[in-house]
Backbone bond lengths (Angstrom), bond angles and torsions (degrees), N, CA, C in turn:
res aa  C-N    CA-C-N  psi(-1)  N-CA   C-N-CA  omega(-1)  CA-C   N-CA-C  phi
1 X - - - 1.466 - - 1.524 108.45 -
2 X 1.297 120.21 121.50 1.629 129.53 -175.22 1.930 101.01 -54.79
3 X 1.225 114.40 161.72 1.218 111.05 176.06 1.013 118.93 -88.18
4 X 2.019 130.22 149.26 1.684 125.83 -157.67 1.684 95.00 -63.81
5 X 1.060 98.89 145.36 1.949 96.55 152.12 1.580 132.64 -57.08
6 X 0.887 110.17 150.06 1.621 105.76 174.35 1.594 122.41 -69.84
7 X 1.305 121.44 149.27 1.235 132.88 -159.94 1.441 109.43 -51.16
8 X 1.624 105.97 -29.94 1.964 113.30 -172.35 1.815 89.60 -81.01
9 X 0.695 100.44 -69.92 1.743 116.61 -177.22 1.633 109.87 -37.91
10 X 1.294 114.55 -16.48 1.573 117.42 165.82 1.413 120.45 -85.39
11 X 1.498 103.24 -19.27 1.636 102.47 -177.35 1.547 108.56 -76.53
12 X 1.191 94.64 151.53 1.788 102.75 175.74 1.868 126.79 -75.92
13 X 0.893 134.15 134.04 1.990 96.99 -169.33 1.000 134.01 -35.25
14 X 1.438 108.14 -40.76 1.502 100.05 176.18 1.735 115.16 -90.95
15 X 1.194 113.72 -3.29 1.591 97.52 149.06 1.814 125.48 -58.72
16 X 1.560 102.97 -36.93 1.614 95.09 179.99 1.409 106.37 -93.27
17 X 1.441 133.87 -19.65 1.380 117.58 138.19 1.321 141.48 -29.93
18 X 0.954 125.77 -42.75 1.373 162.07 -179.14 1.949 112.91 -74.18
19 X 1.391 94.31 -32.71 1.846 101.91 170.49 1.815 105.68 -118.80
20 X 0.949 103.83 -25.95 1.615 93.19 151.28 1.415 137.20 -72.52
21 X 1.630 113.63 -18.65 1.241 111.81 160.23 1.104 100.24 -69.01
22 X 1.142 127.86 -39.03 2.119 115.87 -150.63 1.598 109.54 -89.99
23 X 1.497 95.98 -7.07 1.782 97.36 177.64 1.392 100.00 -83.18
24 X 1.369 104.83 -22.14 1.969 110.50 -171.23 1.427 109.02 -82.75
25 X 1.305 105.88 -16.23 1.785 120.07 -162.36 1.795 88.84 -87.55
26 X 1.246 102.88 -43.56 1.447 111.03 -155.41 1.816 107.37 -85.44
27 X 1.383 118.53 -8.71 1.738 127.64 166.00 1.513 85.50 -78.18
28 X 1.683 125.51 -65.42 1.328 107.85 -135.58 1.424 105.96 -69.57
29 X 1.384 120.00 -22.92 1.518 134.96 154.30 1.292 122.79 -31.85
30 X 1.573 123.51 -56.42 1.217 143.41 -171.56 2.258 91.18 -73.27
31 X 1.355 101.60 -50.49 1.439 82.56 -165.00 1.490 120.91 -85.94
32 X 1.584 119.82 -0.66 1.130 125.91 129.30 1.478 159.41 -16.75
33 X 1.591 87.11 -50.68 1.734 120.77 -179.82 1.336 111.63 -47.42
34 X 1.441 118.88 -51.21 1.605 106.80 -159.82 1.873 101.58 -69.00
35 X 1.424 109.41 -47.09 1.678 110.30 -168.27 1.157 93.67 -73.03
36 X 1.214 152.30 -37.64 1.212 146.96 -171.35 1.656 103.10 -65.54
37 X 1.104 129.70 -63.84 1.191 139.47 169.03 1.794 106.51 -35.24
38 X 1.474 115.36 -52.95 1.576 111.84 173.99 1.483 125.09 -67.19
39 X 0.854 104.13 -33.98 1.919 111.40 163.06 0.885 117.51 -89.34
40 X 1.471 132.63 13.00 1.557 115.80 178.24 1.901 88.45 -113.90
41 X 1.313 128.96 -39.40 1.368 133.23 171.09 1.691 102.82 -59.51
42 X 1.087 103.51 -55.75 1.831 93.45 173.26 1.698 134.57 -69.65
43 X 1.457 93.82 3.24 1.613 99.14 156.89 0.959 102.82 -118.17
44 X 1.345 159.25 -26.05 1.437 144.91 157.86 1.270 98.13 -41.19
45 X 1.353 152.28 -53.52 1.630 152.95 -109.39 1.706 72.13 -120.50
46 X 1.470 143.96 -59.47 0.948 138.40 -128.16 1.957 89.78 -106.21
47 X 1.238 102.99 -38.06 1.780 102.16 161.58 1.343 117.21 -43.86
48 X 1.163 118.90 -57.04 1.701 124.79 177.10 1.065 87.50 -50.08
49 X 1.378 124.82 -123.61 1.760 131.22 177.00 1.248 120.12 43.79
50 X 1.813 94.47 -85.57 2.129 94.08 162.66 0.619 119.15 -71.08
51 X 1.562 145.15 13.41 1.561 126.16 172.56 1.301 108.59 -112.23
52 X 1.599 113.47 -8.37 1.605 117.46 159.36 1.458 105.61 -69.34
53 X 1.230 123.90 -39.48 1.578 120.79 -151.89 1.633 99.01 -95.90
54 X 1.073 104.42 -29.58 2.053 117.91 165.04 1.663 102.08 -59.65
55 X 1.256 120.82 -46.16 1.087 124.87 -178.55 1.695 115.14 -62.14
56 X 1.116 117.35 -44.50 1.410 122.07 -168.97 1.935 85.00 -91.98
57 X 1.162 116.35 -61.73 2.033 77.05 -173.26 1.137 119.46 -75.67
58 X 1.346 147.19 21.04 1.064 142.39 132.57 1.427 116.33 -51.04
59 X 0.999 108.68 -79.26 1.953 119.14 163.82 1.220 113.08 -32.85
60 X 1.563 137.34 -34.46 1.760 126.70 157.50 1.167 108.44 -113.64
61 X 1.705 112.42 49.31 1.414 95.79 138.50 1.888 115.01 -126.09
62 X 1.188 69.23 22.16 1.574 99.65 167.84 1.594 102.89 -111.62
63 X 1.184 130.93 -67.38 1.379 132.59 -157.43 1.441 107.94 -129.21
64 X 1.208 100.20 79.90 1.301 119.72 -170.03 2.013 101.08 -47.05
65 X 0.710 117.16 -41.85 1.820 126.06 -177.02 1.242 110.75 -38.65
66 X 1.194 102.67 -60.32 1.672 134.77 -162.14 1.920 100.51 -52.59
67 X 1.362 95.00 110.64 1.448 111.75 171.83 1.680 93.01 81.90
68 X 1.206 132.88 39.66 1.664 118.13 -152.19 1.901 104.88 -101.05
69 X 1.758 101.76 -13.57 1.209 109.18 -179.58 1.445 116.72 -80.25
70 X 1.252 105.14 -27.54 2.086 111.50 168.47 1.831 110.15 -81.09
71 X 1.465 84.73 102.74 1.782 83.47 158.01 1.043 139.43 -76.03
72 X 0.929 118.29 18.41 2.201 139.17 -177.28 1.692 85.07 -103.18
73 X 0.998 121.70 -24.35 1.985 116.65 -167.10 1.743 119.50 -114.65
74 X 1.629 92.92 19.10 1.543 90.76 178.61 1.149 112.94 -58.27
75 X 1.377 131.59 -177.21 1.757 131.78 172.75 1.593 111.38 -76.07
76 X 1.399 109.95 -47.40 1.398 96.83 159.41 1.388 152.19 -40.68
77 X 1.649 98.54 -32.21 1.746 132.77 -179.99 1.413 101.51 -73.93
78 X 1.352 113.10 -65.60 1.382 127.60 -150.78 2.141 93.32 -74.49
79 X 0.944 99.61 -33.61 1.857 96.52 -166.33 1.431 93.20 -83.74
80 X 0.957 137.92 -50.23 1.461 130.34 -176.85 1.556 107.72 -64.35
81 X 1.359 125.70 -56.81 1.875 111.54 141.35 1.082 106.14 0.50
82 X 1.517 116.87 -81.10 1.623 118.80 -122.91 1.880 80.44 -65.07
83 X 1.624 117.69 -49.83 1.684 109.18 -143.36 1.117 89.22 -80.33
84 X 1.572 135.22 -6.44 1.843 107.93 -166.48 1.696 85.78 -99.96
85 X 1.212 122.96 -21.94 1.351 119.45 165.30 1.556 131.16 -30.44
86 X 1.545 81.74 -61.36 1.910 119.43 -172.36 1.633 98.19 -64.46
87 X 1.377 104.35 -64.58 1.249 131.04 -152.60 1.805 105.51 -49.56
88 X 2.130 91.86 -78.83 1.725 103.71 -176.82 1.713 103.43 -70.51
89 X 1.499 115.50 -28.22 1.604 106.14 -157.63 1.122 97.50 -93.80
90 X 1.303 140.36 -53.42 1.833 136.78 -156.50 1.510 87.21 -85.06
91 X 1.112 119.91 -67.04 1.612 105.43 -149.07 1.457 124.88 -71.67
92 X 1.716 99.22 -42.53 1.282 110.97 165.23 1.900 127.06 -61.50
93 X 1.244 97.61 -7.56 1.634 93.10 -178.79 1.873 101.63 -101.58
94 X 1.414 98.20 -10.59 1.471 94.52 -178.90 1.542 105.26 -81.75
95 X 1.499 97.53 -22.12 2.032 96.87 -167.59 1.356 99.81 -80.50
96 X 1.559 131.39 -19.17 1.034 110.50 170.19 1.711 121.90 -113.72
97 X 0.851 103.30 32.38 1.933 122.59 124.53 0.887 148.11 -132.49
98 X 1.548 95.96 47.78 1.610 111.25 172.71 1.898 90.02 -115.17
99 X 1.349 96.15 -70.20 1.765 126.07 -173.05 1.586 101.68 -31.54
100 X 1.208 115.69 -63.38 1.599 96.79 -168.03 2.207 112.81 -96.59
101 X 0.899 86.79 21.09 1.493 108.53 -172.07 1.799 95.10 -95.80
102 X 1.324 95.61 -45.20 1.952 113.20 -174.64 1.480 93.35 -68.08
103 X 1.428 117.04 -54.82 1.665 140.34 -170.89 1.620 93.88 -55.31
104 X 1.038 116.99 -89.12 1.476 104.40 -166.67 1.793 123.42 -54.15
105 X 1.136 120.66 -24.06 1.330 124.29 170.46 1.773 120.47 -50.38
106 X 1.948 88.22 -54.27 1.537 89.12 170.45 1.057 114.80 -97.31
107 X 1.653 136.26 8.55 1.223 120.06 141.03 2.027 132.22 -67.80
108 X 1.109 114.12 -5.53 1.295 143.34 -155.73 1.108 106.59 28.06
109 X 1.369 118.33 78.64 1.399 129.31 173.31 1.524 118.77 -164.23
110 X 1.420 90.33 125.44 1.658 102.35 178.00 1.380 104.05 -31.53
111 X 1.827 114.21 159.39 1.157 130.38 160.61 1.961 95.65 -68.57
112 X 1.539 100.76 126.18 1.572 127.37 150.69 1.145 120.04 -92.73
113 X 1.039 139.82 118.43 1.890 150.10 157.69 1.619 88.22 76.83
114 X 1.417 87.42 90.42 1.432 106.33 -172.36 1.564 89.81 -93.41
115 X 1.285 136.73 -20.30 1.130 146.35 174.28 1.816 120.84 -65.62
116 X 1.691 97.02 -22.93 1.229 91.75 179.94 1.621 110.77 -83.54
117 X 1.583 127.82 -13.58 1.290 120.85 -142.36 2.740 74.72 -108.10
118 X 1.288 80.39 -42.06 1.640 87.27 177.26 1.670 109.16 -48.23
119 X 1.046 127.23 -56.88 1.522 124.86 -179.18 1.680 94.82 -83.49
120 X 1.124 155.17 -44.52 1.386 126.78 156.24 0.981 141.64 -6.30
121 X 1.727 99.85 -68.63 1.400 121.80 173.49 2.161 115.48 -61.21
122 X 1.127 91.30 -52.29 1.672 88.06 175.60 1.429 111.96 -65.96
123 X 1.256 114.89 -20.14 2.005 113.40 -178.53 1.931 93.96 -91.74
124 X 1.056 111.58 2.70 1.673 101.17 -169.18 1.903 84.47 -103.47
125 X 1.504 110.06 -74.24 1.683 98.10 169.79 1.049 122.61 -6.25
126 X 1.808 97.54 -102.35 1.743 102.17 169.09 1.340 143.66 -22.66
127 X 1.497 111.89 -42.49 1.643 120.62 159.68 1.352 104.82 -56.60
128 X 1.688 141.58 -64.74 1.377 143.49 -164.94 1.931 96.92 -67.15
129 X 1.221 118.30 -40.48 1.504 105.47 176.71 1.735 106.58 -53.10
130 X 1.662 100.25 -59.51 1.516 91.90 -165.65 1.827 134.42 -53.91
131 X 1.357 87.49 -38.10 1.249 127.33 151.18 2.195 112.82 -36.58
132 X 1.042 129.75 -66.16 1.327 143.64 -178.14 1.404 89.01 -53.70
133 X 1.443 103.86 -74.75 1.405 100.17 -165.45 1.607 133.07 -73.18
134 X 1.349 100.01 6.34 1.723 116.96 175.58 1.735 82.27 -95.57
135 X 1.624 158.81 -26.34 1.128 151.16 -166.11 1.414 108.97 -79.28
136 X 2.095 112.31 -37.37 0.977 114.20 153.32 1.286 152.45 -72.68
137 X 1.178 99.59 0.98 1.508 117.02 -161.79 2.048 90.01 -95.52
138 X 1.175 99.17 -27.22 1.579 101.88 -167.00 1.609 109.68 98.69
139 X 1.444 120.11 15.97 1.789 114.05 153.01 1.149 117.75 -84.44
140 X 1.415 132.10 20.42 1.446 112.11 171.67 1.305 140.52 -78.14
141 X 1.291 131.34 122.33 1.466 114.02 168.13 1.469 145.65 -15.48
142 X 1.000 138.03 122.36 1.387 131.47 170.52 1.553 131.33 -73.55
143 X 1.495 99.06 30.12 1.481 124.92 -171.49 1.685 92.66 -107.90
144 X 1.911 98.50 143.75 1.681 112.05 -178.73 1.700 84.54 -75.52
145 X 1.201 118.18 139.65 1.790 132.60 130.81 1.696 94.31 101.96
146 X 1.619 119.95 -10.07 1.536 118.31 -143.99 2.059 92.21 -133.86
147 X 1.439 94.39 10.13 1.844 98.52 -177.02 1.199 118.47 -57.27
148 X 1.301 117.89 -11.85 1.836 124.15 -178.76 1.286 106.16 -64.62
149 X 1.129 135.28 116.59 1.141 140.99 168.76 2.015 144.75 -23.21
150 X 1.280 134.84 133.22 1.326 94.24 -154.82 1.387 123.99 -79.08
151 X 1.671 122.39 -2.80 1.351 119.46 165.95 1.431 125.34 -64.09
152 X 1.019 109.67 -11.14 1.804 106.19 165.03 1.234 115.60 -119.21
153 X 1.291 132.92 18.66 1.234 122.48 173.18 1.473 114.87 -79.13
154 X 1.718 123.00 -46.89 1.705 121.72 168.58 1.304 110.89 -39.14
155 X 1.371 136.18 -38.24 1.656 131.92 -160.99 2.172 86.74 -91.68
156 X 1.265 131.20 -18.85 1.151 114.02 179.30 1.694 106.67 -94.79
157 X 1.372 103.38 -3.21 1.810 92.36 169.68 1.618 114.06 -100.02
158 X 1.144 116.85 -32.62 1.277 137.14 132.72 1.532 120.30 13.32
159 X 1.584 81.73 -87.92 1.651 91.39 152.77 1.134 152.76 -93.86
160 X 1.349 124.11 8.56 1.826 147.05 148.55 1.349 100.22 -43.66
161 X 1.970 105.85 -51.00 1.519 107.19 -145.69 1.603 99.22 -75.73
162 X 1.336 112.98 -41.48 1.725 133.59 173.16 1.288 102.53 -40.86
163 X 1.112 123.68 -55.97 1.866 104.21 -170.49 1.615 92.88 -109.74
164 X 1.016 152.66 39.09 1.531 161.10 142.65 1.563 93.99 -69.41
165 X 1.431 105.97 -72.58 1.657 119.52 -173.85 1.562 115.30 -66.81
166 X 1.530 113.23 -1.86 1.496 110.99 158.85 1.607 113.02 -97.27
167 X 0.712 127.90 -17.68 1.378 135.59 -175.52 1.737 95.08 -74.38
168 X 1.254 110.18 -63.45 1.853 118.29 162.74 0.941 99.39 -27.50
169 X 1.261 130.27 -79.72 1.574 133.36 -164.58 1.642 132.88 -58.74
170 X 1.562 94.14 -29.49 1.473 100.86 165.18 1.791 108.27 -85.54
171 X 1.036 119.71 -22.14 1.524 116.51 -167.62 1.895 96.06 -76.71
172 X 1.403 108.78 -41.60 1.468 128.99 -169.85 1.481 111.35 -62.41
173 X 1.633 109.48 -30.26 1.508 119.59 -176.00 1.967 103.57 -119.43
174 X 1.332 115.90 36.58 1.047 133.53 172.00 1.467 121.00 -59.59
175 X 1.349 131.37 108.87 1.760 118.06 175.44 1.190 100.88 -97.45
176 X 1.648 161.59 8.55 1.138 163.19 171.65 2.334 97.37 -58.43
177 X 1.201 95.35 155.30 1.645 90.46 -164.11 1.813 84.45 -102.78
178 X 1.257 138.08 -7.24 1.476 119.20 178.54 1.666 110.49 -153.79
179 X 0.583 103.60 149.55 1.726 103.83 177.94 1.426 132.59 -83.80
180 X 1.723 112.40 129.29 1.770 90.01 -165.55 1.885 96.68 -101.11
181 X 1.437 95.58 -167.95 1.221 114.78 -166.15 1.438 104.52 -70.64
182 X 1.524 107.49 -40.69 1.466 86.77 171.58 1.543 146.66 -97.67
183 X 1.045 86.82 23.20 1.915 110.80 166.36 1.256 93.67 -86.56
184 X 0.803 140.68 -25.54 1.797 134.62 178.39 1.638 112.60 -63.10
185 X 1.504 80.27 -61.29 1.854 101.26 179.62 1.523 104.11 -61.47
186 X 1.151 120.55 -39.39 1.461 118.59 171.71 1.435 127.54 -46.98
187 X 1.730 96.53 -70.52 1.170 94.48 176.41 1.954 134.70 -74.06
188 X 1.362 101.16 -15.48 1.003 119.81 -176.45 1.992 96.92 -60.04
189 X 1.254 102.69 -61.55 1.459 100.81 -175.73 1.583 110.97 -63.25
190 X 1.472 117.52 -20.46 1.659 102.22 164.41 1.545 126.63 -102.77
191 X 1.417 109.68 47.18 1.462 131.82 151.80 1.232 97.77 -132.34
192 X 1.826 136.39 -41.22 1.316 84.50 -163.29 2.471 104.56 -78.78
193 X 1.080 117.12 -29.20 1.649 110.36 -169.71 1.371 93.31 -42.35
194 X 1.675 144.26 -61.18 1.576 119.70 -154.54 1.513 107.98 -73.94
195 X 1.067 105.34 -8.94 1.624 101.79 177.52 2.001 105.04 -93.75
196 X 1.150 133.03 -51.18 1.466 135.97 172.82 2.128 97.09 -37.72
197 X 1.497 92.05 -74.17 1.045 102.00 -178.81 1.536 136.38 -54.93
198 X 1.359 116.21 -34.13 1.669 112.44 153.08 1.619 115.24 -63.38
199 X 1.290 111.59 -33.87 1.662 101.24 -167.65 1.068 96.86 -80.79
200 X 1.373 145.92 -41.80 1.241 130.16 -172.24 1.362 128.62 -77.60
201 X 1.685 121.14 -18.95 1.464 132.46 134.59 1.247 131.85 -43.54
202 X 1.722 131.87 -11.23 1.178 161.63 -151.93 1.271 98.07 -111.13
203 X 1.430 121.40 -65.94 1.201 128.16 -137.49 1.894 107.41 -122.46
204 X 1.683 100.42 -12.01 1.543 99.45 173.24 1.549 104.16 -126.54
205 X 1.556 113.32 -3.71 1.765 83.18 157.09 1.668 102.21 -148.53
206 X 0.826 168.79 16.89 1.646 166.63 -38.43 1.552 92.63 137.76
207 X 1.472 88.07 -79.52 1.777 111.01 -165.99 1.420 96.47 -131.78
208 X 1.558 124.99 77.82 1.581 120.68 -174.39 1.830 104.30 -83.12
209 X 1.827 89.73 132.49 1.281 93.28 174.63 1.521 108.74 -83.39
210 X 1.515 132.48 -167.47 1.260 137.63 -162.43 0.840 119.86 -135.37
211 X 1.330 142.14 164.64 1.405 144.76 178.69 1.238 123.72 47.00
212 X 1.383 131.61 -161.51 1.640 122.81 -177.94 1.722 110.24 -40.83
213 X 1.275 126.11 -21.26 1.531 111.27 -161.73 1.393 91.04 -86.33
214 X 1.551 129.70 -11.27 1.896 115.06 175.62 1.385 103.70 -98.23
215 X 0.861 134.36 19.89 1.905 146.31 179.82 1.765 75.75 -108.12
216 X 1.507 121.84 -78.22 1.345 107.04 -145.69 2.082 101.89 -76.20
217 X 1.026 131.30 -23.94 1.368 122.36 168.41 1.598 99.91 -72.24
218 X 1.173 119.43 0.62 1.618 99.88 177.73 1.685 99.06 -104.48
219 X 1.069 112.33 -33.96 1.583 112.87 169.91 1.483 117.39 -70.28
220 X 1.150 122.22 -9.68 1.141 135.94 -156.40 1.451 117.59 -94.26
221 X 1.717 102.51 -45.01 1.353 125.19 161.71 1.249 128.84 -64.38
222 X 1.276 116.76 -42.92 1.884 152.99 -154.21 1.358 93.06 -83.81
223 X 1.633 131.59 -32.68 1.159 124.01 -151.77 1.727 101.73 -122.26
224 X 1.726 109.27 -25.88 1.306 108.83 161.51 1.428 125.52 -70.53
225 X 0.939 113.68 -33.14 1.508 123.61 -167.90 1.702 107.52 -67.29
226 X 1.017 106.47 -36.04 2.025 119.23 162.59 1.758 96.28 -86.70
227 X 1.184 131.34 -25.45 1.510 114.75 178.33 1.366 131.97 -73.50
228 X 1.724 93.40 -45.78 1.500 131.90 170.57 1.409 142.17 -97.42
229 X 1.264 98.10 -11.90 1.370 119.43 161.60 1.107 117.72 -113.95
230 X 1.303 131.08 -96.12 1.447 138.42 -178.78 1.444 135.47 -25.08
231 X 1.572 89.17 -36.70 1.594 109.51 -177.53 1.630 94.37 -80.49
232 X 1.011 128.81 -73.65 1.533 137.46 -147.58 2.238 92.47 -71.57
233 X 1.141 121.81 -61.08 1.175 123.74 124.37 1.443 117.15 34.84
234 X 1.250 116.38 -101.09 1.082 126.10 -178.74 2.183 113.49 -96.80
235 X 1.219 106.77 -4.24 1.135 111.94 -177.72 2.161 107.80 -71.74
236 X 2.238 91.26 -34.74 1.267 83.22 168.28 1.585 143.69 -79.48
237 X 0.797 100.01 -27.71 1.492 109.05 139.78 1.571 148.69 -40.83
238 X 1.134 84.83 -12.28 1.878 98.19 -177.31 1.135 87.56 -117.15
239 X 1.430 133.86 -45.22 1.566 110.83 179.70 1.210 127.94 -61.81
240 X 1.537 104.26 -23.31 1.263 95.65 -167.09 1.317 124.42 -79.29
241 X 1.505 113.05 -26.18 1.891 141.85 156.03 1.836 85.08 -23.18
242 X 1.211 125.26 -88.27 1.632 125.13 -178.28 1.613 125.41 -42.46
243 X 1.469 117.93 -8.69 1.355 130.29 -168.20 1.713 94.39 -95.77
244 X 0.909 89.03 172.54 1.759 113.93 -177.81 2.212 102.13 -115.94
245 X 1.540 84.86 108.71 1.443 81.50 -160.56 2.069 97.11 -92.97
């Protein structure tokens, strides 16, 4: 009787196809970990936050009194908190460890300049901290979605543009043989936010234009940013749940 084959030598090709993807799945995973790990603690940290400051204007808009001697906690202060909280800190730190985590998988390629998405993330924090607390202080804008103040807004485009141009770079150094739908949706939404978002920092508080044209750049922004971001955003992600990763 000839001798059995060896355990590798029993698999069929696409059985060792099949564990060579997942050893490849399972580096780009591993080199993921650290930024992934920093944006996922900095929207938890930044979840609490708005749901303290959700908590207190809820509570005066009922009882207007309540907390009425701190002027950092008016209802105005505290609710505009809560959404730039929600908004730049929880959601946005989750999209970018979800987004290029999705990106490099179906690019099949390790995270490169893992350094660029790491100092991103700490210049994106810090901008949304300084930012919070210029909302409390009473510097905020009188702009919907854009109330953060304008000394921290350059260090928050800053960092849009920083992991925008990693997403480039992983799509650019891609070994995957075709492109799916949601690398589209991906990248598409990280060109269009630094571009929505600089022009409308440009043009509604920098150098504010006047009359109906700052109504329509303020609608303009307010309504892309859920059109063009958020939507497409999170749309890649759901496709990809149906994709064959």
């Amino acid at each position: 009787m000839s001798a059995s084959p060896s355990l590798l030598s029993s698999f069929s090709p696409t059985a060792e196809s099949e564990i060579e993807s997942r050893i490849k799945l399972s580096e780009i995973d591993a080199s993921m970990k650290v930024p992934a790990i920093l944006f996922m603690i900095s929207a938890a940290v930044w979840l609490m936050i708005g749901t303290v400051f959700a908590i207190i204007a809820a509570i005066k808009a009922t009882t207007p009194h309540f907390l009425g001697e701190i002027e950092w906690l008016t209802f105005g202060r505290a609710r505009t908190a809560h959404l730039n909280a929600m908004v730049f800190g929880w959601a946005n730190n989750v999209i970018f460890a979800v987004a290029p985590w999705i990106m490099a998988r179906l690019c099949r390629t390790r995270i490169r300049h893992v350094n660029i998405l790491l100092t991103a993330g700490v210049f994106w924090n810090i901008a949304i901290t300084i930012g919070i607390f210029g909302i409390l202080a009473g510097h905020m804008n009188g702009v919907e979605w854009l109330e953060i103040p304008a000394y921290a807004t350059p260090l928050i485009a800053i960092s849009y543009a920083m992991i925008g141009v990693w997403c480039i770079i992983a799509f650019r150094w891609r070994q995957s043989h075709h492109v799916y739908v949601s690398q589209w949706y991906i990248l598409a939404a990280f060109f269009w936010l630094p571009w929505l978002y600089i022009v409308a920092q440009i043009m509604l508080v920098f150098s504010p234009t006047r009359g109906v044209v700052q109504a329509l750049t303020n609608w303009w922004f307010a309504h892309n940013v859920l059109g063009l971001w958020l939507t497409p955003i999170g749309l890649g992600p759901l496709i990809t749940s149906f994709q064959k990763s």
